[in-house]
ZAMARGU-4260 file (C-alpha; in steps of 0.2 Angstrom, whole numbers, plus 5000, padded with zeros to 4 digits):
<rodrens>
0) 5000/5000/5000 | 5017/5012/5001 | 5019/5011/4983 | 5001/5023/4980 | 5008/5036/4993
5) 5022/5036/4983 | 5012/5041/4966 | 5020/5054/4953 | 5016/5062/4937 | 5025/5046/4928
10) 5011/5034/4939 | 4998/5044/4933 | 5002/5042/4916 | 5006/5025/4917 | 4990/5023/4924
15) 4977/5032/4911 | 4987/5023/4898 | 4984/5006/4906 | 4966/5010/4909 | 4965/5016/4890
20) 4972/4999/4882 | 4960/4991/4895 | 4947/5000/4886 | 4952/4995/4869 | 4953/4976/4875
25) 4938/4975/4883 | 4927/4988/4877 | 4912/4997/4887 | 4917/4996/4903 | 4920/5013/4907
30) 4938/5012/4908 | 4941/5024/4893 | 4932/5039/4904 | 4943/5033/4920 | 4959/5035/4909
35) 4956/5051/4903 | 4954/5053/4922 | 4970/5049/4926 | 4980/5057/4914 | 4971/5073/4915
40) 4978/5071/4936 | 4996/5067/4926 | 4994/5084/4918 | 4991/5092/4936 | 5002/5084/4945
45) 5016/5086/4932 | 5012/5104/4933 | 5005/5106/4951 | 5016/5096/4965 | 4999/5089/4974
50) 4996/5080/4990 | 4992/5062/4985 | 4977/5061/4994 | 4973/5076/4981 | 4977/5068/4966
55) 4967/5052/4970 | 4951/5064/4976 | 4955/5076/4959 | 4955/5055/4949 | 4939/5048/4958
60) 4930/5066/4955 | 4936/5069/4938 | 4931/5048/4934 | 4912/5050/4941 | 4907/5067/4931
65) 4915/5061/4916 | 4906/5045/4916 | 4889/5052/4921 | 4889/5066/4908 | 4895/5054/4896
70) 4879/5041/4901 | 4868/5056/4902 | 4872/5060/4884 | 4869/5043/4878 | 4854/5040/4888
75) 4846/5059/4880 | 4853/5052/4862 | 4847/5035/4864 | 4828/5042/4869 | 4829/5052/4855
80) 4833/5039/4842 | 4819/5032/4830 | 4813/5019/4838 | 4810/5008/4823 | 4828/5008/4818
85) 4832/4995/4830 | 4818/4983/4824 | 4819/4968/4815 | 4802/4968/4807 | 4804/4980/4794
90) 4786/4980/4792 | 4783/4989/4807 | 4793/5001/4803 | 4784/5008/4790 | 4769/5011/4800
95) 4762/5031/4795 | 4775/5030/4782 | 4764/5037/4764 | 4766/5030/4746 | 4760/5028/4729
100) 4748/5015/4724 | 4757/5006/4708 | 4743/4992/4706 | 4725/4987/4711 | 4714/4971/4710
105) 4694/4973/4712 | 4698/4964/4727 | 4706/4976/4736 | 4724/4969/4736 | 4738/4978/4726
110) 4756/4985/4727 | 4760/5001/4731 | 4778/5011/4730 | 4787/5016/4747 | 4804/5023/4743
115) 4812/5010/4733 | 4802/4998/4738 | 4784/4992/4732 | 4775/4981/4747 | 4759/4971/4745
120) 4744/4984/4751 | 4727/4980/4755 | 4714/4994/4756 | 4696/5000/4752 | 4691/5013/4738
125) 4710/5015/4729 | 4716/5019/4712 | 4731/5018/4703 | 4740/5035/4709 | 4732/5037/4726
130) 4745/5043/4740 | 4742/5031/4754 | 4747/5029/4773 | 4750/5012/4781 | 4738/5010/4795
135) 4741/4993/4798 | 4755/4979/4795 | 4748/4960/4795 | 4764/4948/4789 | 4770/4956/4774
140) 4754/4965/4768 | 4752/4982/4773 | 4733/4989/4778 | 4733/5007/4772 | 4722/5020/4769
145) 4719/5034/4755 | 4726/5050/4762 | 4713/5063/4753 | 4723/5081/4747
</rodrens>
């Protein structure tokens, strides 16, 4: 336990670079923030000659805030994020998206064009040419209704 009352700016640094190639190894555990940590106290302590006890508070404070802003930002951009990019159904996904009815049977099945794709629809009252919105999504067929302009 002498050896961390003995710590200097080369410990320090020795240290965040440890914790950094620990990161690279073994990705999302933090380290990369608690790194940064410790070389940001190499920096200080190389041109600041601070008590230990110091430079472990100045560590442990720097390594918390950094890794709560850094969770805080992902949380905020992962409740941001669409949710229907994470989905496997790709159907789901195009729930409210709008297209252009390319064929229709009496029947009320057809296709109909959404980006640079064309899904099998099914829908009352529609024409070739009708702008459409997908209401519904049963297996590959999309229920969709005429959006009137």
């Amino acid at each position: 336990m002498e050896w961390f009352a003995t710590w200097t700016f080369w410990s320090w640094l020795i240290f965040g670079f440890i914790l950094l190639i620990a990161e690279a190894i073994l990705p999302g555990i933090f380290l990369l923030w608690w790194g940064l940590a410790a070389l940001a106290v190499a920096g200080l302590s190389c041109l600041f000659p601070l008590p230990i006890i110091w430079s472990w508070v100045i560590f442990a404070g720097l390594a918390v805030i950094a890794s709560l802003v850094w969770w805080r930002y992902q949380h905020h951009k992962d409740q941001q994020a669409d949710p229907h990019t994470a989905l496997n159904q790709r159907g789901i996904a195009m729930l409210t998206q709008r297209g252009t009815v390319t064929e229709m049977t009496a029947s009320g099945i057809g296709r109909a064009h959404f980006g640079d794709t064309t899904w099998r629809i099914k829908g009352a009252n529609l024409q070739v040419g009708d702008t459409v919105k997908v209401s519904k999504v049963d297996g590959i067929t999309l229920s969709v209704e005429k959006i009137i302009n």
